[in-house]
RODO-2510 file (C-alpha; in nm, 4 decimals, decimal comma):
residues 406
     n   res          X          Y          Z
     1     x    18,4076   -13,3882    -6,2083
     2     x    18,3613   -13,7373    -6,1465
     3     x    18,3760   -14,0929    -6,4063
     4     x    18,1229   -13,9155    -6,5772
     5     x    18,3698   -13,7707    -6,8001
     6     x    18,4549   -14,0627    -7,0407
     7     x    18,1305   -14,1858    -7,0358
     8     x    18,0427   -13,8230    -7,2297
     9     x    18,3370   -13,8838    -7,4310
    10     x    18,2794   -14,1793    -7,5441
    11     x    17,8953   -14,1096    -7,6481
    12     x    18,0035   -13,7702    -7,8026
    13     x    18,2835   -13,9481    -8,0160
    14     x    18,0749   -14,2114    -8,1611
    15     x    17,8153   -13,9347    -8,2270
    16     x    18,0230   -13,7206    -8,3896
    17     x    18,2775   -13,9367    -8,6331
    18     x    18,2462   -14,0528    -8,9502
    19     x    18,1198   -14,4378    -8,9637
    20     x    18,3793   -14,7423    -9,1468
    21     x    18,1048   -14,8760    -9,3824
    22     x    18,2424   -15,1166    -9,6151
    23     x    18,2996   -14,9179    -9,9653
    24     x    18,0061   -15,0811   -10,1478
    25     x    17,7606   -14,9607    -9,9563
    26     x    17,8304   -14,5666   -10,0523
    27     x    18,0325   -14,5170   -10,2868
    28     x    18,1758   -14,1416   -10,3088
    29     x    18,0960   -13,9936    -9,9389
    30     x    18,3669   -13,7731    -9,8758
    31     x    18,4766   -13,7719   -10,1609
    32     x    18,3994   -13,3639   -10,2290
    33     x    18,4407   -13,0709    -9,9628
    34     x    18,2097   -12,8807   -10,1302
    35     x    17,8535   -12,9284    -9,9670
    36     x    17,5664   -12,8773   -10,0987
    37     x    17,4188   -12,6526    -9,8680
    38     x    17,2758   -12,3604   -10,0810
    39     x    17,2185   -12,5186   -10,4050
    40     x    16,9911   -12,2331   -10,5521
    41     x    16,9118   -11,8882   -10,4604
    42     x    16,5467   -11,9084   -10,5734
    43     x    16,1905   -11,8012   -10,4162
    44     x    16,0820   -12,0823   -10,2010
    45     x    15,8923   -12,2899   -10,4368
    46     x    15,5370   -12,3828   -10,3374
    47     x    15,2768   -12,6765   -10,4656
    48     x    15,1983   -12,6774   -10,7783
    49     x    14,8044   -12,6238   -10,8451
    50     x    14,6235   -12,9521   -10,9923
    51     x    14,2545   -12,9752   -11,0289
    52     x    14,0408   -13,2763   -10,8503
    53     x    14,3256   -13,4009   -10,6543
    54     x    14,6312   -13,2929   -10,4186
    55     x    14,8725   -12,9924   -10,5147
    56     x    15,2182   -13,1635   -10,5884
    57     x    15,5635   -12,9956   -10,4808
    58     x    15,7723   -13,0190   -10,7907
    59     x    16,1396   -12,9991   -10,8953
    60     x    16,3087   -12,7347   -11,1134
    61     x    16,4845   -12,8544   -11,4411
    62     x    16,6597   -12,9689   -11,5458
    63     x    16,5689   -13,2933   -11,4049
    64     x    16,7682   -13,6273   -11,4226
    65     x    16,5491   -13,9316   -11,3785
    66     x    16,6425   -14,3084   -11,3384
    67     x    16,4926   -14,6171   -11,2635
    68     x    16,6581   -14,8387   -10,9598
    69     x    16,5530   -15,1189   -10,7285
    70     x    16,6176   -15,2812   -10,3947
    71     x    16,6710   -15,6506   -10,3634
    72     x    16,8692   -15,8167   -10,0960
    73     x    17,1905   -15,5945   -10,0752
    74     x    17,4534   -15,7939    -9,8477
    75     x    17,6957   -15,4517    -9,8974
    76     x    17,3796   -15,1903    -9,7593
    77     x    17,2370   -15,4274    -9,4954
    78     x    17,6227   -15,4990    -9,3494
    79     x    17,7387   -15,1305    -9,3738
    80     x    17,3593   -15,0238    -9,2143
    81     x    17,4103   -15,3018    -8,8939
    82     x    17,7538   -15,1338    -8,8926
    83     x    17,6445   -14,8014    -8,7753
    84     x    17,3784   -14,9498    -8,5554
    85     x    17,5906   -15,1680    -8,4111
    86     x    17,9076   -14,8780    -8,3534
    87     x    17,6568   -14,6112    -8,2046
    88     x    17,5194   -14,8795    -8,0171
    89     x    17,7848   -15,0241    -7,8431
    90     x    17,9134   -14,7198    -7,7236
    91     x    17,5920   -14,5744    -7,5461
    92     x    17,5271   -14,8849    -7,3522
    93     x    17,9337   -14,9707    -7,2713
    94     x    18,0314   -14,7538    -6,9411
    95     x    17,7541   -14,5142    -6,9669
    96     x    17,5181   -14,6127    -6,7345
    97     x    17,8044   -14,6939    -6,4579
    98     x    17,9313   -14,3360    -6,5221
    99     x    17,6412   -14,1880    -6,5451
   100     x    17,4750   -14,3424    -6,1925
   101     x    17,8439   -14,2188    -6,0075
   102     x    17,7437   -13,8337    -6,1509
   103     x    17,5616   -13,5650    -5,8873
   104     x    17,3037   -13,4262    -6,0606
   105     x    17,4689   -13,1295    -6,2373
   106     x    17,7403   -13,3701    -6,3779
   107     x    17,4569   -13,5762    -6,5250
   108     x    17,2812   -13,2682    -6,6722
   109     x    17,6030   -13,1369    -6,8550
   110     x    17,6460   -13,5231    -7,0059
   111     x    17,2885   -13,4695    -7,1629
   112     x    17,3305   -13,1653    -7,2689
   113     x    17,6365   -13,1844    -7,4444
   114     x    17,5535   -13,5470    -7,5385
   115     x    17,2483   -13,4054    -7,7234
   116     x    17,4087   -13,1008    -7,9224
   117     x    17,6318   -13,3862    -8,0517
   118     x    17,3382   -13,5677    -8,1186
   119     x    17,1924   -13,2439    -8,3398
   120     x    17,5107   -13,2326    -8,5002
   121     x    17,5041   -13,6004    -8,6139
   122     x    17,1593   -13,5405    -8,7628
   123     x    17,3079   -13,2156    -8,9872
   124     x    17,5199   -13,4374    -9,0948
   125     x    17,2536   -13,7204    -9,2590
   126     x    17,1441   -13,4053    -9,4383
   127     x    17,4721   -13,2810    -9,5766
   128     x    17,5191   -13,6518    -9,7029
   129     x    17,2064   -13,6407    -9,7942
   130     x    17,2195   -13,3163   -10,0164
   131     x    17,5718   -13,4113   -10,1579
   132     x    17,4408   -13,7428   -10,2882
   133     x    17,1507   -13,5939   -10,4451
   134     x    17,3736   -13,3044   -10,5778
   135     x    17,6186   -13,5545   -10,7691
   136     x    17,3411   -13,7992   -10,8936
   137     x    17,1762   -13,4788   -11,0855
   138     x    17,5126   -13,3614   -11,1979
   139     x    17,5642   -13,7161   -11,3519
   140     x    17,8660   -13,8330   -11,0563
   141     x    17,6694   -14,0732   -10,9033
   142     x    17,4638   -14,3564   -11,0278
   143     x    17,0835   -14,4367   -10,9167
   144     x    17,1890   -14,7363   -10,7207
   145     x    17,4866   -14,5214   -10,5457
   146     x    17,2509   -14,2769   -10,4104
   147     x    17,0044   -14,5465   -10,3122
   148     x    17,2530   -14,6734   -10,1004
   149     x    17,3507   -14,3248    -9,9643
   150     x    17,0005   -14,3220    -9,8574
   151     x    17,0034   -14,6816    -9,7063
   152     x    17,2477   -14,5729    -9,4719
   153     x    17,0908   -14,2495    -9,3757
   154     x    16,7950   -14,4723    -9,3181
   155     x    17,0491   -14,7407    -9,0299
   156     x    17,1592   -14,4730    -8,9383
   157     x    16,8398   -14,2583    -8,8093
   158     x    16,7617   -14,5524    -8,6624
   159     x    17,0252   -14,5884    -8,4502
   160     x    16,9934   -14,2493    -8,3628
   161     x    16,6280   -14,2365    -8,2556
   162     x    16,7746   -14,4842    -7,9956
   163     x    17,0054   -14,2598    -7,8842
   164     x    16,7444   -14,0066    -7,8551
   165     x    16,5132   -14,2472    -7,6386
   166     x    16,7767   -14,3327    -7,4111
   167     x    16,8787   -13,9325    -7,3498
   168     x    16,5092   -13,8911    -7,2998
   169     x    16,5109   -14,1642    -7,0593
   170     x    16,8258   -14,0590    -6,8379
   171     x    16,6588   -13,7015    -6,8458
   172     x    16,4116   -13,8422    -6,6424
   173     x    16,6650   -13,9353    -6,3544
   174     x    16,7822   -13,6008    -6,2933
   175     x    16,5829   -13,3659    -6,0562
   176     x    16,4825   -13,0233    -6,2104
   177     x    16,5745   -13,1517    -6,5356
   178     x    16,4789   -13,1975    -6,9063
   179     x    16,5642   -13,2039    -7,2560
   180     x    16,3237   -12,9236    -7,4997
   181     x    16,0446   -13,0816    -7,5434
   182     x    16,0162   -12,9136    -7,8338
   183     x    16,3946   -12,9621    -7,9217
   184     x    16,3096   -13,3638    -7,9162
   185     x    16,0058   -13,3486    -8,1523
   186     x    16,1914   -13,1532    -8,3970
   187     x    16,5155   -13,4255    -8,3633
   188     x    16,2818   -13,6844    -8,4341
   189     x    16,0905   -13,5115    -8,7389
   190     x    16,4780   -13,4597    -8,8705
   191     x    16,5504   -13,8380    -8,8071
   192     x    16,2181   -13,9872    -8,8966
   193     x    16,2334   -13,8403    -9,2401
   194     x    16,4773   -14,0661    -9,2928
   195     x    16,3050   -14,3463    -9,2680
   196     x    16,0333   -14,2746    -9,4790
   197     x    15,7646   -14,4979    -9,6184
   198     x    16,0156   -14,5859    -9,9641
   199     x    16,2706   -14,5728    -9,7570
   200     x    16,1488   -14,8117    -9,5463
   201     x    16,0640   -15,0378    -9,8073
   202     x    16,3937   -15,0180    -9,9543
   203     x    16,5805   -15,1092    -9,6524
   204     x    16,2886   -15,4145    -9,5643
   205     x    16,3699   -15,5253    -9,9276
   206     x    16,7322   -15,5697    -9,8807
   207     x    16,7831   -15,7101    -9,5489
   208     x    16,5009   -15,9627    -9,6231
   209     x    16,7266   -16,2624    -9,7183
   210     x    16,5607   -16,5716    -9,8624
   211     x    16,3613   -16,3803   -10,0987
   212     x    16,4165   -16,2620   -10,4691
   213     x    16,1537   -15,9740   -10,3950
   214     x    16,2300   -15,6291   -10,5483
   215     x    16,1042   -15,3604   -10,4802
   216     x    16,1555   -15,0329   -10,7829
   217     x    16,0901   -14,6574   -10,8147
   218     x    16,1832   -14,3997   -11,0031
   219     x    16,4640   -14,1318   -10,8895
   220     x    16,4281   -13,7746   -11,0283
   221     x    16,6976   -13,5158   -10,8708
   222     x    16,7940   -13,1776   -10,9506
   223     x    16,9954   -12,9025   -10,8146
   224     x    16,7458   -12,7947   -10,5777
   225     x    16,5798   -13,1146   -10,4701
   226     x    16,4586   -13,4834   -10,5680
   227     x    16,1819   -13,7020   -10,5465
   228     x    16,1236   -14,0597   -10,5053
   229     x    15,8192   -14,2269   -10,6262
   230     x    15,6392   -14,5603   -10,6792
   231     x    15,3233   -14,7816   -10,6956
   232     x    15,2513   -14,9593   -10,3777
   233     x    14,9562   -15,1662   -10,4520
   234     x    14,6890   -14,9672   -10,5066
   235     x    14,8686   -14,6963   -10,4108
   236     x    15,0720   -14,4281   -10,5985
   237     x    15,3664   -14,2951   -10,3384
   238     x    15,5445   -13,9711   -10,3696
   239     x    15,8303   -13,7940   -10,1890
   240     x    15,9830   -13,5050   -10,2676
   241     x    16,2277   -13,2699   -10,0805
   242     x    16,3168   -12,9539   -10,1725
   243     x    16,6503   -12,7928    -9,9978
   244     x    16,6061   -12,4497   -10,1064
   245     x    16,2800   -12,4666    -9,9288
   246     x    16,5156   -12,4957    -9,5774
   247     x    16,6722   -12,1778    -9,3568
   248     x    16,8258   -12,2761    -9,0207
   249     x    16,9113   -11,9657    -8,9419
   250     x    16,6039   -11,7326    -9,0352
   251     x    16,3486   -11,6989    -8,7192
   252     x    16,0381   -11,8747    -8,7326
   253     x    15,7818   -11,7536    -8,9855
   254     x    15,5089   -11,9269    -8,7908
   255     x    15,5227   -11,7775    -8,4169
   256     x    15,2080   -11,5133    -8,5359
   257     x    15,0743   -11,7279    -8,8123
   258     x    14,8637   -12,0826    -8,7979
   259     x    15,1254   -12,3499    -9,0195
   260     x    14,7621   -12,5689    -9,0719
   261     x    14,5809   -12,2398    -9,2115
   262     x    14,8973   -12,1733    -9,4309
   263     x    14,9337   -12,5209    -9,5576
   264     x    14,5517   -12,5352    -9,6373
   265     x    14,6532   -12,2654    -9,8357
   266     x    14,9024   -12,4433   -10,0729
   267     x    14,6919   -12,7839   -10,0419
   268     x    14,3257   -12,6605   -10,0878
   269     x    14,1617   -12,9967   -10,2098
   270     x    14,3418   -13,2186    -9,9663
   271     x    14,2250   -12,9433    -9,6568
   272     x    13,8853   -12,9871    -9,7794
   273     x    13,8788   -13,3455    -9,8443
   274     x    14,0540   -13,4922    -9,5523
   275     x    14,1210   -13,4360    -9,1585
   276     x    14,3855   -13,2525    -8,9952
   277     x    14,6910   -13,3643    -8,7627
   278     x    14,9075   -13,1327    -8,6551
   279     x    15,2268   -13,0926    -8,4411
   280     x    15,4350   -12,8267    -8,3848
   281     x    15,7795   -13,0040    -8,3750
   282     x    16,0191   -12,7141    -8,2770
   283     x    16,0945   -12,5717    -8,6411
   284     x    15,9219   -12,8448    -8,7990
   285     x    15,5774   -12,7760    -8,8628
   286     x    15,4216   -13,0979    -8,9615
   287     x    15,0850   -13,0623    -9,1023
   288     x    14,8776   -13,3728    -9,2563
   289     x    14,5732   -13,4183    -9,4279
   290     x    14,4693   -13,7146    -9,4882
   291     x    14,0941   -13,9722    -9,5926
   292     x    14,0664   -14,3227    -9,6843
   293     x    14,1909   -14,2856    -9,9962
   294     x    14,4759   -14,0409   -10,0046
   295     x    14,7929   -13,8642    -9,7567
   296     x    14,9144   -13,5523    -9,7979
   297     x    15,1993   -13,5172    -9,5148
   298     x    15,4618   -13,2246    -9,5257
   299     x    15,7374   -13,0791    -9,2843
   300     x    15,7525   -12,6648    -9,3560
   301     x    16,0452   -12,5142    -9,2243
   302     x    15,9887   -12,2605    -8,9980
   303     x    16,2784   -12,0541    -9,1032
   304     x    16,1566   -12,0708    -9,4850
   305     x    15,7923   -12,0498    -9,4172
   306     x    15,8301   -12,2970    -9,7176
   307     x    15,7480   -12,6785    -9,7421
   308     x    16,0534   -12,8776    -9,6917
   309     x    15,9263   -13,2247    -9,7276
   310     x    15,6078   -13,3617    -9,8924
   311     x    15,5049   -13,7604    -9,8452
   312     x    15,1577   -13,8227   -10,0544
   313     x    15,0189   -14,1220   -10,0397
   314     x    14,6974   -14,1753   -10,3102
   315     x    14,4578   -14,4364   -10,4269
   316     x    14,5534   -14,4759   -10,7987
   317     x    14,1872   -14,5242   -10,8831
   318     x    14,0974   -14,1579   -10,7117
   319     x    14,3425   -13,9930   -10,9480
   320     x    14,1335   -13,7794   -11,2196
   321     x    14,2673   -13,8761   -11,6304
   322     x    14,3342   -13,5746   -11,7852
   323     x    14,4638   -13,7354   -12,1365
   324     x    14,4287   -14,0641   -12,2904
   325     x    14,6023   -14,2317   -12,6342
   326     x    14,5906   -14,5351   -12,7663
   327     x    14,8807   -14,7090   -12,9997
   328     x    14,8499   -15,0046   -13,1991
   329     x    15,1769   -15,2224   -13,2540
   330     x    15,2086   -15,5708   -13,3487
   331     x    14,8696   -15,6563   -13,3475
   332     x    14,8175   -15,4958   -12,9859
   333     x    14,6136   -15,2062   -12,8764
   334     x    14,7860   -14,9935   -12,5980
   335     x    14,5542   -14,7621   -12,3977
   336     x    14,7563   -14,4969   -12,1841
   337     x    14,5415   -14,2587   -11,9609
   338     x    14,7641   -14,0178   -11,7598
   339     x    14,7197   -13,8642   -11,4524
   340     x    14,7946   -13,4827   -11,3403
   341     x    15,1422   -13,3453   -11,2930
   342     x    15,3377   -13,5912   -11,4592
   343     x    15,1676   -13,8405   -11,2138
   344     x    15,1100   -14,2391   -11,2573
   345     x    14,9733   -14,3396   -11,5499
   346     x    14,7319   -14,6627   -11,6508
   347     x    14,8360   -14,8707   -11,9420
   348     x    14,5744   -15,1009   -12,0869
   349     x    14,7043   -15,3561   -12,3364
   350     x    14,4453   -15,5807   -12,5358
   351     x    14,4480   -15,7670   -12,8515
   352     x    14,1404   -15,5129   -13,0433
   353     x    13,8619   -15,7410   -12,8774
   354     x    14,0489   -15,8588   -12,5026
   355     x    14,2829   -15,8135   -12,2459
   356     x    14,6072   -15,9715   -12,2865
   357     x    14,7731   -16,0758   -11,9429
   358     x    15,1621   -16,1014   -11,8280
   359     x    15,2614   -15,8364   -12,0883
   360     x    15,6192   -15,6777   -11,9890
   361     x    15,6154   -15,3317   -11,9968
   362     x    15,9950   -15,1247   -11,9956
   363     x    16,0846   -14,7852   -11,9849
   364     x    16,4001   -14,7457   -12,1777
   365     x    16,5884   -15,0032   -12,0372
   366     x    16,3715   -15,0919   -11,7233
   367     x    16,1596   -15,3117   -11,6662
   368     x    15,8716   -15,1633   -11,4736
   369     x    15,6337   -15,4847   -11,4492
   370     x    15,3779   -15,6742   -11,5884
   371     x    14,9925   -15,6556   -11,6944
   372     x    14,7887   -15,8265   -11,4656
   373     x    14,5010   -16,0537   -11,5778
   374     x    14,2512   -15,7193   -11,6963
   375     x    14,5404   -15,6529   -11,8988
   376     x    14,6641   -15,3446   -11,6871
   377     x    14,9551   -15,2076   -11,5146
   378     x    15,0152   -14,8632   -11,3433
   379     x    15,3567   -14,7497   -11,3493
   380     x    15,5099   -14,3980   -11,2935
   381     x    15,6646   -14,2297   -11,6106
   382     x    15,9976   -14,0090   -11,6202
   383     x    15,9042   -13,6478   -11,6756
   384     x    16,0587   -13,6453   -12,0294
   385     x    15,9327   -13,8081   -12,3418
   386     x    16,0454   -14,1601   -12,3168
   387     x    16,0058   -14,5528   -12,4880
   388     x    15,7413   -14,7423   -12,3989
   389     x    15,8086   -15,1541   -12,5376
   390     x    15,6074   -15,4349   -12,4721
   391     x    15,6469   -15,7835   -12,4915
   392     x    15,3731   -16,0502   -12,4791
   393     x    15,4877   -16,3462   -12,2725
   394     x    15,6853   -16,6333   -12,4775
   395     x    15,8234   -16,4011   -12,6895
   396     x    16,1902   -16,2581   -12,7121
   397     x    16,1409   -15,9094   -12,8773
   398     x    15,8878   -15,6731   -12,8027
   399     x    15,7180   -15,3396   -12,9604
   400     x    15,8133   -15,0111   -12,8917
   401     x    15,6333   -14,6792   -12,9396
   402     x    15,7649   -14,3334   -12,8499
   403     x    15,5786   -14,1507   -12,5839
   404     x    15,5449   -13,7761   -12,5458
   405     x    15,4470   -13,6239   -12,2190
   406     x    15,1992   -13,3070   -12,1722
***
């Protein structure tokens, strides 16, 4: 064999070892051999059944929930260009030299073996991925730990779907060659998830310096899974992932069986309501239904047959109220109307006869916003009974009231 052999070195090494992140930005990787990869020996859960809207993949309890945020993180955004930066370096230093001095079955081995590294790299997002989510519901790991965990899975990814573009590319130069087609479209499901819409916005929020934006949601893990939610707008935004509802090693469930007919099976009223996209991503069967006014995207496993990962996406105004209560404290009138499944809920505050405006509103502890001038605010509750306290702007204490949920 020719040069070609350090060039394949060096991509598989930076593929396959552990990145130097500074401390800060994820605190406890490592830190347990354990992993957390068969958390619960369970069925394979499936949707839970709500009336008038989408079917919503839930968690099992116990469930720990916690309010975080994203602001400009110095730590994250450093210890996120860090990996970018390390994985890049090494595919673009050498490789293309060695790789152009290769005969064709020299460069053929480099992508092969280059891309099973690759693979490998991705399991391990998920292990870190699972562990972190493991140790935040067993009360080892705070809120802000894990959202950091996931801020580097999220640099990470990245970096990786370069990786992936550029083995695509080099495929291209060898005759009678190419990577699985179907192999790449699952590798980029596994990566993409990683840089999912709150994900996203996390990492936007703390790299963009010059700005004292935050951006908040509410954590909920538990052994089997966890769940990241938020109001975007006018938008309520849900993702949950459920590892038990993932088998590597089982064959596909889907190779006699339609993945679209099965998931409008578990996700009747989004089927009927919206349009279909569909693509068969090796394993990954990603189904989405979606309208103007709600998304309902979710990866099923082929080796499950189960729903791995669910991303909705809903209008909070499409949302059907199944309970309303009003509380009167302090000369306020609070008007709560929930929404299904331990979903969003509206809080109205007025003074008997009109809305009063830039009313903070905390969970506990939290601070999860302000009324806006009709005197509302949407926020998205924990899934246990809870505080609710308001207090009316220019004034140092507020009113709390206990809230129950359904």
């Amino acid at each position: 064999m020719t040069n070609a052999t350090p060039a394949l070195l060096a991509l598989l090494l930076v593929l396959s070892l552990p990145a130097t992140t500074l401390v800060a930005a994820d605190v406890g990787d490592g830190m347990h051999s354990e992993p957390a990869t068969s958390l619960q020996e369970t069925d394979h859960a499936t949707p839970t059944d709500i009336e008038n809207t989408t079917n919503r993949l839930e968690l099992l309890d116990p469930v720990q929930n916690e309010y975080t945020e994203s602001s400009v993180d110095f730590g994250a955004t450093l210890a996120g260009g860090d990996d970018e930066l390390r994985i890049d370096h090494e595919r673009y230093v050498g490789i293309d030299r060695d790789f152009a001095e290769a005969d064709d079955e020299e460069r053929a081995e480099i992508l092969d073996e280059a891309h099973a590294a690759l693979g490998e790299r991705i399991e391990t997002l998920y292990e870190r991925e699972q562990t972190a989510v493991r140790e935040h519901a067993n009360g080892e790991r705070t809120g802000d730990e894990l959202r950091r965990t996931l801020l580097r899975n999220y640099h990470e990814a990245t970096a990786l779907l370069s990786v992936l573009d550029y083995l695509e590319l080099r495929a291209n130069e060898v005759p009678n060659y190419s990577l699985s087609s179907a192999q790449v479209r699952e590798d980029t499901r596994s990566l993409e998830i990683h840089r999912s819409p709150i994900q996203s916005q996390l990492a936007g929020t703390s790299q963009n310096i010059g700005t004292t934006d935050r951006f908040q949601f509410l954590i909920q893990t538990s052994a089997d899974g966890y769940r990241l939610s938020t109001i975007d707008g006018s938008n309520y935004v849900s993702e949950t992932t459920r590892f038990d509802n993932y088998d590597p090693t089982a064959p596909d469930q889907f190779s006699e069986r339609s993945a679209p007919e099965y998931a409008g099976s578990l996700y009747p009223w989004a089927e009927s309501e919206g349009s279909l996209a569909y693509t068969e991503a090796g394993r990954i069967h990603d189904v989405e239904f979606s309208d103007n006014h709600f998304s309902v995207r979710m990866f099923i496993d082929g080796g499950s047959g189960a729903v791995h990962r669910e991303i909705q996406e809903l209008s909070t105004t499409s949302l059907p109220i199944v309970h309303e209560e009003t509380h009167e404290v302090d000369g306020l009138e609070l008007e709560r109307r929930e929404t299904p499944a331990n979903g969003p809920v509206e809080l109205t505050v007025t003074d008997g006869s009109s809305a009063v405006e830039s009313v903070t509103i905390e969970i506990g502890e939290h601070v999860v916003g302000e009324t806006d001038e009709d005197g509302r605010l949407w926020y998205v509750p924990p899934d246990s009974s809870y505080e609710l306290t308001v207090t009316p702007a220019g004034e140092d204490e507020g009113s709390t009231v206990d809230v129950s949920n359904l």
